[in-house]
C-alpha positions as a printed NumPy array, in Angstrom:
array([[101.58 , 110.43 ,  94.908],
       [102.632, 113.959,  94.719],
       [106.112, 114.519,  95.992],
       [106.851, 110.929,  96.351],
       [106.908, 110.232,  99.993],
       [104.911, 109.053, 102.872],
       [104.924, 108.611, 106.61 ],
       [105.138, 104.92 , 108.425],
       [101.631, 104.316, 110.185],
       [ 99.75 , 107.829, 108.111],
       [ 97.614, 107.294, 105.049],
       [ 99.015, 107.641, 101.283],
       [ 96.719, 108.521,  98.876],
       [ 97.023, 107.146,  95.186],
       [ 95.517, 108.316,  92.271],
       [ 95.716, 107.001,  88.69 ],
       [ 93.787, 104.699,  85.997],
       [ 93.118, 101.276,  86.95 ],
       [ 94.055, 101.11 ,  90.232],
       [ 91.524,  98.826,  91.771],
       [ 93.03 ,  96.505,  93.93 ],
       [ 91.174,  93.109,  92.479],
       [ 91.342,  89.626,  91.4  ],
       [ 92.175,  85.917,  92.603],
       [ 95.82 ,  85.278,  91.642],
       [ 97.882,  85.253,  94.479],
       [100.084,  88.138,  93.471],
       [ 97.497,  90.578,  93.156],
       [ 97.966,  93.21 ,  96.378],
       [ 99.931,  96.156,  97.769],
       [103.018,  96.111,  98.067],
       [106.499,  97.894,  99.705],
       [110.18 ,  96.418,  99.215],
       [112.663,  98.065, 100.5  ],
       [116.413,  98.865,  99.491],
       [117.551,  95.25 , 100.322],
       [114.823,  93.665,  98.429],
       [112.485,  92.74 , 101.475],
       [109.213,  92.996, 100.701],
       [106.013,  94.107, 102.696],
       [102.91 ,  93.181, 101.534],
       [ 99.412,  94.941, 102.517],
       [ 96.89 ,  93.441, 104.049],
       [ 93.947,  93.879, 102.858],
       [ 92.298,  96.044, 105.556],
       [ 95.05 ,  98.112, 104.811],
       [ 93.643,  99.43 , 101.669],
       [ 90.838, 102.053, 103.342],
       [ 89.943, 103.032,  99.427],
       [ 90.475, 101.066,  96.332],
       [ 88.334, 102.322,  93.427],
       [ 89.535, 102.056,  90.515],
       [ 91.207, 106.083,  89.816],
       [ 91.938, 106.06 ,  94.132],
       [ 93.647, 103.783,  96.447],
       [ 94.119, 105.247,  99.652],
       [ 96.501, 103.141, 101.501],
       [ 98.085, 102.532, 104.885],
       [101.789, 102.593, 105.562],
       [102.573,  99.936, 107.912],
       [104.434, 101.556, 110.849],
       [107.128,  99.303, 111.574],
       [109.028, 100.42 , 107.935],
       [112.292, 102.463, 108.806],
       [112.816, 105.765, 106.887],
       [114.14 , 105.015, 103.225],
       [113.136, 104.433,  99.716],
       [110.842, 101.946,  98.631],
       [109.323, 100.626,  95.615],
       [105.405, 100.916,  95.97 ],
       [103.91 ,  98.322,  93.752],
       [100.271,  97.936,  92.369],
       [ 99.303,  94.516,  91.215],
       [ 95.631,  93.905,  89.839],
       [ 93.578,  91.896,  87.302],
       [ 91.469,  95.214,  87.707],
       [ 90.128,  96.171,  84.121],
       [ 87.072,  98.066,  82.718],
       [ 85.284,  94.795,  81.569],
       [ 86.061,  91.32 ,  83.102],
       [ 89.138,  90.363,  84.978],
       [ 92.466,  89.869,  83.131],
       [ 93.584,  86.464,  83.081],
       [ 97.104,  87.183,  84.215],
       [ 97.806,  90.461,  86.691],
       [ 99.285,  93.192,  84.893],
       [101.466,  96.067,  88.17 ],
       [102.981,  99.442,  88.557],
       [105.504, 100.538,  90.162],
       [106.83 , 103.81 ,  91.891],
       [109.417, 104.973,  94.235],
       [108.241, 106.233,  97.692],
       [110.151, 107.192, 100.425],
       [109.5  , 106.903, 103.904],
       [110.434, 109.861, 105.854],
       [110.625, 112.338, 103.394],
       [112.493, 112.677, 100.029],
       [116.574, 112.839, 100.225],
       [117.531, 116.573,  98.843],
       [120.692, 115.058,  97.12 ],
       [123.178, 115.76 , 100.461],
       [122.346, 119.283,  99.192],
       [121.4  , 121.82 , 101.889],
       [118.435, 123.961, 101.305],
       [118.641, 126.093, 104.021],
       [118.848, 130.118, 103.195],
       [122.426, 131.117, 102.736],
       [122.435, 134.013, 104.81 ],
       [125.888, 136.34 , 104.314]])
């Protein structure tokens, strides 16, 4: 994630250190909750890339424009699978990052 955001129905490319989307407990997957607390969950044909330093990922493209929290949840590790699924988390928004109600528009006088 560079900036933090991502377009509903593009890819999003992830980059980081065990990010291989792997293992047999049921939490292990992609996933996107929103403000409210829903939660979207990736299928797995969803994940175009998932090595373990790269995930590329599609956004579904029914999500609405807001902020998200991307989670990452794996048994993924160098040797054998971890017993229990260790995630990370993020914040992504859909649509583009808020500016803070600021307007960064040139000032022109």
């Amino acid at each position: 994630l560079r900036d933090g955001s991502a377009t509903a129905g593009r890819n999003l490319f992830v980059r980081g250190a065990m990010l291989k989307v792997t293992g047999d407990n049921e939490a292990v997957g992609v996933s996107l909750t929103d403000s409210k607390g829903v939660v979207t969950k990736l299928e797995d044909d969803m994940i175009a890339t998932n090595k373990p330093s790269e995930l590329t990922l599609l956004i579904p493209s029914e999500l609405v424009d807001g902020e998200y929290t991307l989670t990452i949840t794996t048994q993924y590790t160098s040797g054998a699978l971890l017993k229990s699924p260790r995630s990370a988390s993020t914040t992504l928004w859909i649509g583009g990052k808020p500016t803070d109600g600021e307007d960064d528009r040139p000032v022109i006088e």
